[in-house]
N, C-alpha and C positions, 0 to 999 in steps of 0.2 A: 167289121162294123158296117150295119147296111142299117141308118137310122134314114127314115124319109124324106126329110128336107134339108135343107141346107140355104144357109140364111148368111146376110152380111149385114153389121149395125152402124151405125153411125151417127157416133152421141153429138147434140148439138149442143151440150155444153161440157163446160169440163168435167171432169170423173172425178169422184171422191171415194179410192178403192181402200177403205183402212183395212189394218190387218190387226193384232192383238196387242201392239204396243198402245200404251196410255196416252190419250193426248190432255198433257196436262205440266205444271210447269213451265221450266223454260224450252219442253220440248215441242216440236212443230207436228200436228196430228199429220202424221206420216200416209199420207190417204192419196202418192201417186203409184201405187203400183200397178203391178199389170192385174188385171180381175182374174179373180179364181173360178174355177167351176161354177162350186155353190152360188158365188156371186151371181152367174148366169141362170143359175136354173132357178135359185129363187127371183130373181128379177120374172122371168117367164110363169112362173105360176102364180104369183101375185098379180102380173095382169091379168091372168083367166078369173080370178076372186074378184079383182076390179070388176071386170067386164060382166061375168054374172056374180053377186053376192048372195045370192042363194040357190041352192041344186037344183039342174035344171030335168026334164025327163028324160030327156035321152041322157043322161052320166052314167046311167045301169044302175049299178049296187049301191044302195042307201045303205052305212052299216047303221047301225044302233043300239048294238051288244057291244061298249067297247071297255068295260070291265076286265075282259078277260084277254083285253087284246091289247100285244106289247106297244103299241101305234095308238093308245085311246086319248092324247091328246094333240092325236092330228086331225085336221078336216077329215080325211079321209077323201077327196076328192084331188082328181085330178091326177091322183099316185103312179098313172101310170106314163106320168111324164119322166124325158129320158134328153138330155141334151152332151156334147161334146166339144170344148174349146172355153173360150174363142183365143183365137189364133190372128196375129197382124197377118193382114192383106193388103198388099203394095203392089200396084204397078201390074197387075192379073198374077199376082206370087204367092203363094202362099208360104209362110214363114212357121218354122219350128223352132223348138228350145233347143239353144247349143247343147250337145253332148256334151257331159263334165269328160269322159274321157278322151278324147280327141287330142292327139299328138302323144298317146301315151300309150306302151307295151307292157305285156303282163310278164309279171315274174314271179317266181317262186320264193316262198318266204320260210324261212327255216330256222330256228331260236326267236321266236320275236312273239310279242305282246298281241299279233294279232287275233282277231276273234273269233272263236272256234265256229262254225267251221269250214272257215275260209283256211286256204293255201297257196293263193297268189296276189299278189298286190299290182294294183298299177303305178309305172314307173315315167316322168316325162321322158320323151325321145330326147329333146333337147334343151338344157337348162339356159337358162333366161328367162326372162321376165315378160308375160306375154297379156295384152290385154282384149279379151276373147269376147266378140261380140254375145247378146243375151241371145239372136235371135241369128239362124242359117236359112236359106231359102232351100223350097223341096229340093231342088234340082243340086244344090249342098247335101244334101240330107243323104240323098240315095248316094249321092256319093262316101259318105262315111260309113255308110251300109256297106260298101262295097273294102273299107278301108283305102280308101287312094284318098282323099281328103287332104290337100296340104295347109299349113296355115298363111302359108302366102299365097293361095287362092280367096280366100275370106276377103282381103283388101280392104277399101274403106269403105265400112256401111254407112247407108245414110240411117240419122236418126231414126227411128219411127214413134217414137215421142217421148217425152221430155217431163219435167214435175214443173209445177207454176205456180210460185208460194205469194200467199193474200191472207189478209188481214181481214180479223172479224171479230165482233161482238158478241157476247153469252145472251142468249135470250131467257127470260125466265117464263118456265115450262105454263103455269100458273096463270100469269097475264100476258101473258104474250107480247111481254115488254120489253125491254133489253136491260140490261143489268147493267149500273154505272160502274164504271173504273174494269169491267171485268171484257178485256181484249186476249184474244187468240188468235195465232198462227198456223195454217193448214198448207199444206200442200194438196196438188189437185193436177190429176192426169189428164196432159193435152195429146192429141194424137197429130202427128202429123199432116200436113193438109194432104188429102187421097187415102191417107191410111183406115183401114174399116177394121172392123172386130167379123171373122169367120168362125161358125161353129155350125155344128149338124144337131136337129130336134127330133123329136116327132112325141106325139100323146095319142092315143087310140083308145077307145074306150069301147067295151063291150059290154050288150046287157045279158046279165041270165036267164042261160034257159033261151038262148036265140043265136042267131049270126049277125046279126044288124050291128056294124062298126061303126063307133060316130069318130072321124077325126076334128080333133077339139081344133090344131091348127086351122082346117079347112073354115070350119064356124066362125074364129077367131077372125080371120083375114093374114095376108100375108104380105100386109103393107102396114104398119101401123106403129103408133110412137108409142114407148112403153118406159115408167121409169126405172134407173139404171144405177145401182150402187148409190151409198149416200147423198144425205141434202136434198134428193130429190129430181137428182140431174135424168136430165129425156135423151134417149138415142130413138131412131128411127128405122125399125126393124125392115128386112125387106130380103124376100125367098131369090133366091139367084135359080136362072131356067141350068146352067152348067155347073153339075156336082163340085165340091173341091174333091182332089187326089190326094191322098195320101198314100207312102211309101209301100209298096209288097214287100213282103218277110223274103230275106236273102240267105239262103239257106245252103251251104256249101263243103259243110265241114262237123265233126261233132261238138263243134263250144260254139254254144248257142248266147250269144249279147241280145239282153234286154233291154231295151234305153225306153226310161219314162220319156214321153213328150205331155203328161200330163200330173201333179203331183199325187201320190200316193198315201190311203191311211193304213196303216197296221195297226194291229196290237201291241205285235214287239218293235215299235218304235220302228227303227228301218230296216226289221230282218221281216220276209212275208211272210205270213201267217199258213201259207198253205206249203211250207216249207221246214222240215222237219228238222229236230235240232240237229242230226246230225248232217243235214243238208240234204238229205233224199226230198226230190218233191212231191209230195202228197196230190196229184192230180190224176183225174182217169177222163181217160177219152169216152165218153158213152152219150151218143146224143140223142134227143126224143125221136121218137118213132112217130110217125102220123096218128093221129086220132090216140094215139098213149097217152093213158091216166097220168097224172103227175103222180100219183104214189107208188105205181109201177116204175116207171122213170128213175124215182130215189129209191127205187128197192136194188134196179138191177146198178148203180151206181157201186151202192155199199157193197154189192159183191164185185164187184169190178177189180181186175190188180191196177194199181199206181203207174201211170204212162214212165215213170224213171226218171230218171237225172238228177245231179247232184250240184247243188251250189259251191262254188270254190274261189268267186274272187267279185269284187263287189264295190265302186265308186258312187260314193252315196255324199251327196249337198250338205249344206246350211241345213236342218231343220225349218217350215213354213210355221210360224204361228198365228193362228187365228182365232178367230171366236164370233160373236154376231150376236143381235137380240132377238131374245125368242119373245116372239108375241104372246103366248098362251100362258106365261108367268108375268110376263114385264117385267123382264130382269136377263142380264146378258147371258147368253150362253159358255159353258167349260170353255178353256182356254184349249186348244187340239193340236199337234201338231204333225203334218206331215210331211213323208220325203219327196222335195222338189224335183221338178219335172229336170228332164238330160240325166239322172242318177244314174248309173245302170248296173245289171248283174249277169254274172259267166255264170252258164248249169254246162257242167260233162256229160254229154251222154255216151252211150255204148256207140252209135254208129251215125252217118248224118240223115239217115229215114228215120231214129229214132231223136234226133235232133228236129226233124221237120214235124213230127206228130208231136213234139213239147210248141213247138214255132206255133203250130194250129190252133191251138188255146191259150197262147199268150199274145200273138199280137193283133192290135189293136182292139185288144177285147177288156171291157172293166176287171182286172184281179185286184184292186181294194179290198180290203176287208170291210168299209164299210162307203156308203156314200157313191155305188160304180153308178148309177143310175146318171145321178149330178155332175159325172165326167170323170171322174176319180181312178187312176191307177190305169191308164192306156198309156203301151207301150209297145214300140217296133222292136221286131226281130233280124239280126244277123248275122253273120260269121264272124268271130276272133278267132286271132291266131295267135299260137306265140311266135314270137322275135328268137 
């Protein structure tokens, strides 16, 4: 991942991150969670439509043919925005989603309901009841990469923030009034004091027919307060001069571990899409040439053979559901759901340089099927073994 900037937020009120539960009844709108991708990147392209509301010259391509084009009721602007995270940052730390499998060894599964075509299951090392932080620091992380990871090194986290439930009022949309007798329940994400939101950006935009780049962040500023999740809550956006780090692919052996650190969308639900049923994965190493046409590029693709590897064992979460309102109908969006970030998946390959060329295109690169743009489906690579 080499996106340009790299930002830390820090919302000055509390967060109101919902997800696709109802808030309604005697349930409480469930709106402390941790923000999702989308949450980030539409927050960020909503302030460039704040800031300019109508196209500016330098954005390049004006379309206006959008009949025929599967995107025709979008701006079309700004598209080539691309953000990743955000991620808790404590203390100069950067924090990751606990691996779901961490303290646990693969085994072979034989008579059993499992789903083709998987052939190992994860097993806990040690039965008892363990209660697993949501979040490891990098310097955790590489170490679970490496499998030395114990859970008596985790010890006691501090918080890094908490849900903070308040009382409110229905307003009505119409007069701008409030509505008698009609009271609600929210929760609402506080961060800890020092905790910031880290993620990586960047927008570029190019016109045709030229070289002239305009970077949209540059124009933007890279100090500025932008609104953040519902209600209308402001964080205070601001470029850090020192990149965040994240993990190198650990590459040692031919069983190649993929652990989301970001949630994942499929088609089939939490089997990827670029993974073939019978678990061969459908990927080719073939990367653009300088000055190569893009239709050259997906020619010499399709003739390409498949880099290998096979999927054989798979620790996959809770399901994420979500949803959000699309402006362009006034009305909510599909309910969606993806698999949560720590999930992870074993591919076999023939040899571990054929393990390290599956490694090259999987980690920290968007495999989503859809939405990688928005942050969607990055995930570090490294060795499993079996026990």
């Amino acid at each position: 991942m080499r996106l340009k900037h790299n930002f830390k937020m820090l919302p000055r009120d509390l967060l109101f991150m919902r997800d696709a539960r109802p808030m309604e009844a005697s349930d409480a709108g469930l709106g402390a969670n941790w923000p999702r991708p989308d949450q980030l990147w539409n927050a960020l392209i909503n302030a460039f439509h704040r800031e300019w509301d109508g196209a500016q010259e330098w954005e390049g391509i004006i379309h206006e043919k959008k009949d025929c084009d599967k995107n025709k009721d979008s701006s079309f602007r700004f598209g080539s925005l691309q953000s990743v995270g955000p991620f808790p940052f404590y203390k100069d730390q950067l924090f990751l989603p606990m691996p779901l499998d961490l303290n646990m060894r693969l085994v072979e599964c034989k008579g059993t309901d499992l789903p083709s075509p998987l052939k190992y299951a994860f097993l806990v090392k040690k039965l008892g009841k363990t209660n697993l932080p949501p979040w490891i620091t990098l310097q955790q992380y590489q170490k679970y990469q490496e499998n030395k990871l114990e859970l008596s090194e985790l010890g006691e986290q501090n918080e890094l923030y908490y849900a903070e439930r308040n009382i409110g009022i229905e307003i009505d949309s119409d007069s701008g009034t409030t509505v008698e007798s009609k009271l609600y329940q929210a929760e609402y994400l506080r961060l800890e004091r020092g905790v910031s939101l880290a993620f990586w950006a960047e927008c570029e935009l190019k016109k045709r027919g030229g070289n002239e780049v305009t970077d949209v962040f540059e124009k933007f500023g890279f100090k500025r307060k932008i609104v953040f999740g519902g209600q209308q809550g402001v964080a205070e956006l601001e470029k850090t001069s020192t990149p965040f780090p994240l993990p190198e692919a650990v590459v040692t052996g031919s069983l190649l571990r993929w652990t989301l650190i970001t949630p994942a969308l499929f088609n089939n639900g939490w089997y990827p899409d670029w993974v073939a049923n019978d678990g061969n994965v459908m990927l080719r190493n073939i990367n653009r040439e300088p000055g190569e046409s893009r239709h050259e590029w997906k020619r010499r693709q399709a003739e390409a053979p498949y880099i290998g590897g096979r999927l054989i064992a798979a620790r996959v979460g809770k399901p994420v559901a979500f949803s959000g309102w699309d402006l362009n109908v006034g009305g909510p969006k599909p309910t969606r759901l993806a698999v949560p970030a720590g999930s992870c998946y074993v591919f076999e390959c023939e040899s571990r340089d054929k393990a390290q060329e599956l490694a090259d295109l999987l980690h920290v690169r968007p495999r989503s099927t859809e939405d990688g743009a928005k942050g969607y489906g990055y995930g570090v690579c490294s060795t499993i073994e079996f026990e």
